[in-house]
C-alpha positions in Angstrom: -74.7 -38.2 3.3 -72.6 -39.4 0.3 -69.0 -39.7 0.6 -66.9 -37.2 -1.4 -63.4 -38.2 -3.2 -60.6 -35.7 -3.3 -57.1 -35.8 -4.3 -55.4 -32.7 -2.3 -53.6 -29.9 -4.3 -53.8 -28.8 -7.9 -55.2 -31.2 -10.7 -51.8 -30.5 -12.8 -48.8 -31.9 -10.6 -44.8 -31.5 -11.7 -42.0 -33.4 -10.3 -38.8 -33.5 -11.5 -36.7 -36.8 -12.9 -35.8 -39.0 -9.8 -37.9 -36.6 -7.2 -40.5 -38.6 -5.4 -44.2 -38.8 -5.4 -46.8 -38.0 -2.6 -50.7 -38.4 -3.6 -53.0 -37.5 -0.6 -56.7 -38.6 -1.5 -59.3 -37.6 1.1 -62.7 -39.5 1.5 -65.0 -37.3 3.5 -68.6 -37.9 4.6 -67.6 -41.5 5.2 -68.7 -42.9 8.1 -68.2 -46.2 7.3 -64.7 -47.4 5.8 -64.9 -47.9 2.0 -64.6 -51.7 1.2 -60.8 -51.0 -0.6 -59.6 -47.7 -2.4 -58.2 -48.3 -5.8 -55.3 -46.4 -7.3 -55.1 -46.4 -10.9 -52.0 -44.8 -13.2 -54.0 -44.2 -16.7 -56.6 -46.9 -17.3 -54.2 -49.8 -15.1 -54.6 -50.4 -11.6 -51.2 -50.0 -9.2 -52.2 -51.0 -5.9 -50.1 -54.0 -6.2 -47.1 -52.6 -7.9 -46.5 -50.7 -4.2 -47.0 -53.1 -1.4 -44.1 -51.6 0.9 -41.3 -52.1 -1.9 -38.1 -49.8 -2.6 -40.2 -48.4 -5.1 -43.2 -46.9 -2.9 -46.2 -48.0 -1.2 -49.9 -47.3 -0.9 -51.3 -46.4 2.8 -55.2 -46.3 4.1 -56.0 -44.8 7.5 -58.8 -43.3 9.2 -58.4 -39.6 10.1 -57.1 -38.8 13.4 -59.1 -35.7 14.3 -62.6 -36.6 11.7 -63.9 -40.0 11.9 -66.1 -39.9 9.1 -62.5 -38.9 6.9 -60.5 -41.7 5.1 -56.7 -41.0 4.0 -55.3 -42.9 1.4 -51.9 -42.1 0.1 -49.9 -43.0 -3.1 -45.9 -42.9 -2.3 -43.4 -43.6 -5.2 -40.3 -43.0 -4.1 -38.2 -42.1 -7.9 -40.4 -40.7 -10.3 -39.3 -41.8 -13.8 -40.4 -40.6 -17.7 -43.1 -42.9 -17.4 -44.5 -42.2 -14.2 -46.3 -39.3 -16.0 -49.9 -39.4 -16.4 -53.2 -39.8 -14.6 -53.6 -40.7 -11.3 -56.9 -41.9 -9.8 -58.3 -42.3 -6.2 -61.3 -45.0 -6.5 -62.9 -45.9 -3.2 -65.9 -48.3 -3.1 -68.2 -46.1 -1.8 -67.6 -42.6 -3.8 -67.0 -41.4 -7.3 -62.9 -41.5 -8.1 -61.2 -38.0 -8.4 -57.9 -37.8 -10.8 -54.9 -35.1 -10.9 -52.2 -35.6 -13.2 -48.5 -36.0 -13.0 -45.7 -34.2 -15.0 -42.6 -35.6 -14.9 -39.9 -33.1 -16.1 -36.5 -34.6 -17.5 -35.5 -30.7 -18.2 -36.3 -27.5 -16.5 -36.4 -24.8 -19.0 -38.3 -21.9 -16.9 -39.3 -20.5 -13.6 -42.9 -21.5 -14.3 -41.3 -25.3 -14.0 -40.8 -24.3 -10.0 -42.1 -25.3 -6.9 -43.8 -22.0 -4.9 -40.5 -20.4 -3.0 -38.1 -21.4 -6.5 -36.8 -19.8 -9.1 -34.7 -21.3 -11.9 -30.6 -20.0 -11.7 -30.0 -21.4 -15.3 -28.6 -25.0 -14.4 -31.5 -26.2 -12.0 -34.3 -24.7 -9.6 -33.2 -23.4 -6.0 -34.8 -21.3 -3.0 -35.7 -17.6 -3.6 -33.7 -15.6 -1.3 -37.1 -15.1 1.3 -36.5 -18.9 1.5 -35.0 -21.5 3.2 -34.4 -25.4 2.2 -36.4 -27.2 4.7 -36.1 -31.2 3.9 -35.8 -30.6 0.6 -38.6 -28.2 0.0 -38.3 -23.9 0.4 -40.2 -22.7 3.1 -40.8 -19.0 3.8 -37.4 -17.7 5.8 -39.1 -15.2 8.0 -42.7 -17.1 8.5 -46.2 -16.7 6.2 -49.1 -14.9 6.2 -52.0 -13.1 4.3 -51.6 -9.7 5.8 -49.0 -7.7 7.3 -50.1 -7.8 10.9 -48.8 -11.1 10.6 -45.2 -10.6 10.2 -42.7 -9.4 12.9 -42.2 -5.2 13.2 -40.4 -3.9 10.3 -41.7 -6.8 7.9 -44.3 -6.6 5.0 -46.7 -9.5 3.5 -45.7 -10.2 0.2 -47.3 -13.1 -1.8 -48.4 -14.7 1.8 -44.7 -15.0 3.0 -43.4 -12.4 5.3 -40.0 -10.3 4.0 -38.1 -7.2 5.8 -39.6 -3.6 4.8 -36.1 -1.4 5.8 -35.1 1.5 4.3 -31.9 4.4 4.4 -33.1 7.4 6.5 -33.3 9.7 3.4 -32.8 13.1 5.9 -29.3 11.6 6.6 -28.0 11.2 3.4 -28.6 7.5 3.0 -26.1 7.2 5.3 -28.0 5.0 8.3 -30.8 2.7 8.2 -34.6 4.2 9.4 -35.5 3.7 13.0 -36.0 -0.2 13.9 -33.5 -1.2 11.7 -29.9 -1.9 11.0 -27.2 -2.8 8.5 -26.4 -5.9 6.7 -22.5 -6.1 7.4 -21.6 -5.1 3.9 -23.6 -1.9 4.5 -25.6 -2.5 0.7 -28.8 -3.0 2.8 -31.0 -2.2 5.8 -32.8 -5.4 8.0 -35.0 -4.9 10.9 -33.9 -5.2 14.0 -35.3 -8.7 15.7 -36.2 -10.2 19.0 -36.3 -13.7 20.3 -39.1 -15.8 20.0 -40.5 -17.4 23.3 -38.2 -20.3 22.3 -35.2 -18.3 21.8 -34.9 -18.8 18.3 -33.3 -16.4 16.0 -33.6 -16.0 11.5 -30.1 -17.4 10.6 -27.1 -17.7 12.5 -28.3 -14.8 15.1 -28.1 -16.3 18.4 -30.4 -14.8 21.2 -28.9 -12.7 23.6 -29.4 -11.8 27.7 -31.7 -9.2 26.9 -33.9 -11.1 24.5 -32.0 -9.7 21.0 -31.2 -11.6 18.2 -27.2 -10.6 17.8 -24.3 -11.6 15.7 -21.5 -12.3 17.9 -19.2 -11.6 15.9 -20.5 -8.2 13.6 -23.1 -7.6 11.8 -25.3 -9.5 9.9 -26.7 -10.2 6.2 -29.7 -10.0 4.7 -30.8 -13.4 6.0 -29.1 -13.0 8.9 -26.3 -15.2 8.9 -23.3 -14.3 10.3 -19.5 -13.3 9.1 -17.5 -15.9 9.0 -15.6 -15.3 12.6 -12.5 -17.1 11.0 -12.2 -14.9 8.4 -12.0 -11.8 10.4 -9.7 -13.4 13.1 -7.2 -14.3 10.3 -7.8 -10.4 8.7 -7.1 -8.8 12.1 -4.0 -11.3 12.7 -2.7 -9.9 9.4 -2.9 -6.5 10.4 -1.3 -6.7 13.6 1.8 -8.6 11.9 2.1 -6.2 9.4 2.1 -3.4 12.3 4.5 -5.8 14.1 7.2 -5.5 11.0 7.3 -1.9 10.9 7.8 -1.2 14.7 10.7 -4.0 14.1 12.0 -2.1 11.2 12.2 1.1 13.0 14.0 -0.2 16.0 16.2 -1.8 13.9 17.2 1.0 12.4 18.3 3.1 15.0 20.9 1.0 16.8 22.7 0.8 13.8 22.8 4.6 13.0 23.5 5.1 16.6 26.5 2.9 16.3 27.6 4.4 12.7 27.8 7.8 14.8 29.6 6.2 17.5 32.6 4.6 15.0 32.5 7.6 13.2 33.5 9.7 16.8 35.8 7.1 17.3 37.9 7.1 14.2 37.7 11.1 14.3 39.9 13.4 16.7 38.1 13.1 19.6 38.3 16.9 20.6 37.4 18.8 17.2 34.3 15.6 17.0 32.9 16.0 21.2 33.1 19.8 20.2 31.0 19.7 16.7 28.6 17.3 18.5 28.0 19.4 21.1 27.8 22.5 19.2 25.0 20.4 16.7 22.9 19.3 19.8 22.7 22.8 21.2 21.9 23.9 18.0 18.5 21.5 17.8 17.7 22.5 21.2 17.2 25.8 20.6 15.2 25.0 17.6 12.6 22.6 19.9 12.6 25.3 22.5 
């Protein structure tokens, strides 16, 4: 068999300013290691320009799992303007295979993303059916290439998995469909989720004694993070001092008409005041009875 070189992922490669560089070149059908394996950027070769320095280093390795597979990699560790261009993998004992490298000082568009990205105007972050996982955005709620894939209640869409929750149109829009529940703002429905065998929840859910994925503290948002528990402590604390105050207000009040009615008996004649007082209460007791 003749060995085949391959450098994995697309032949046309962007990384942003500063970002790093990983180049994974494969040589299968090899049962024999290839003498050396040759990097070239453009027509120079670099192999000596990464020999385990701060600015990156080359690696060769037999594969773990194939032995007739070679691994080399190309690491450079802060891509700069002219670390653009073409990359080669040359082994002694194949035919080289390129990709090329686009560094980007400027992200204008979307189509300047990674997979998972989109571009908010300044720079390029996670779409919101990703998370940032060691500085790349991995599907939030797992891949796939069909729906039997996902979790109940969530859909394949562009081989990530993302929540398929509706209003239950008979009520009004009033409740979520069956399987699911609100987000805590009550804009949006989410399914409702159960622990993996590892008790791990999406978000900040944390798994519960019977195996649900729960908020503690209310409900949760569309990624499933949590309200901020401080935030409603300090909202409730509020509430209950403002109740506080008026109970106070009110009490306070009525000792001190109690004692203007008292002075005022006091500084009238006593018999024509006990008679008017008396003649007043019986007055309001008939009313209430």
């Amino acid at each position: 068999m003749i060995p085949v070189t391959e450098i994995i992922g697309n032949p046309n490669i962007f990384v942003r300013l500063g970002e790093s560089i990983n180049l994974t070149c494969l040589i299968t059908q090899s049962p024999e290691p290839p003498a050396f394996v040759f990097w070239y950027h453009n027509e120079r070769m670099i192999n000596y320009d990464y020999t385990e320095t701060d600015d990156g280093r080359i690696i060769v390795q037999k594969s773990a799992e194939q032995n007739d597979v070679i691994i080399s990699r190309l690491m450079i560790n802060k891509a700069k303007l002219d670390s653009s261009g073409n990359y080669t993998c040359t082994p002694s004992n194949a035919e080289p295979a390129s990709t090329y490298v686009h560094v980007l000082q400027e992200i204008l568009k979307d189509d300047d993303c990674r997979d998972g990205e989109y571009h908010n105007g300044t720079k390029c972050i996670c779409l919101p059916e990703f998370k940032n996982i060691s500085g790349e955005c991995q599907p939030r709620f797992g891949s796939c290439n069909k729906t039997s894939d996902c979790r109940h209640k969530f859909e394949c869409f562009e081989n990530f998995c993302k929540p398929d929750c509706g209003f239950n149109e008979k009520n009004g829009n009033d409740s979520c469909e069956f399987g699911c529940q609100e987000t805590y703002h009550k804009k949006s429905c989410i399914p409702f989720v159960r622990c993996n065998p590892n008790k791990d929840c999406f978000g900040e859910q944390k798994c519960s004694s019977e195996g649900n994925c729960e908020c503690f503290s209310g409900l949760p948002d569309e990624n499933y993070y949590c309200p901020d528990l401080n935030i409603m402590t300090t909202n409730t604390t509020e509430s209950m001092m403002t109740s506080t105050v008026e109970t106070k207000t009110t009490d306070a009040t009525e000792p001190m008409m109690t004692s203007s009615v008292e002075t005022k008996t006091t500084d009238a004649t006593e018999p024509m005041m006990t008679s008017t007082v008396e003649t007043k209460t019986t007055d309001i007791t008939r009313i209430w009875t």
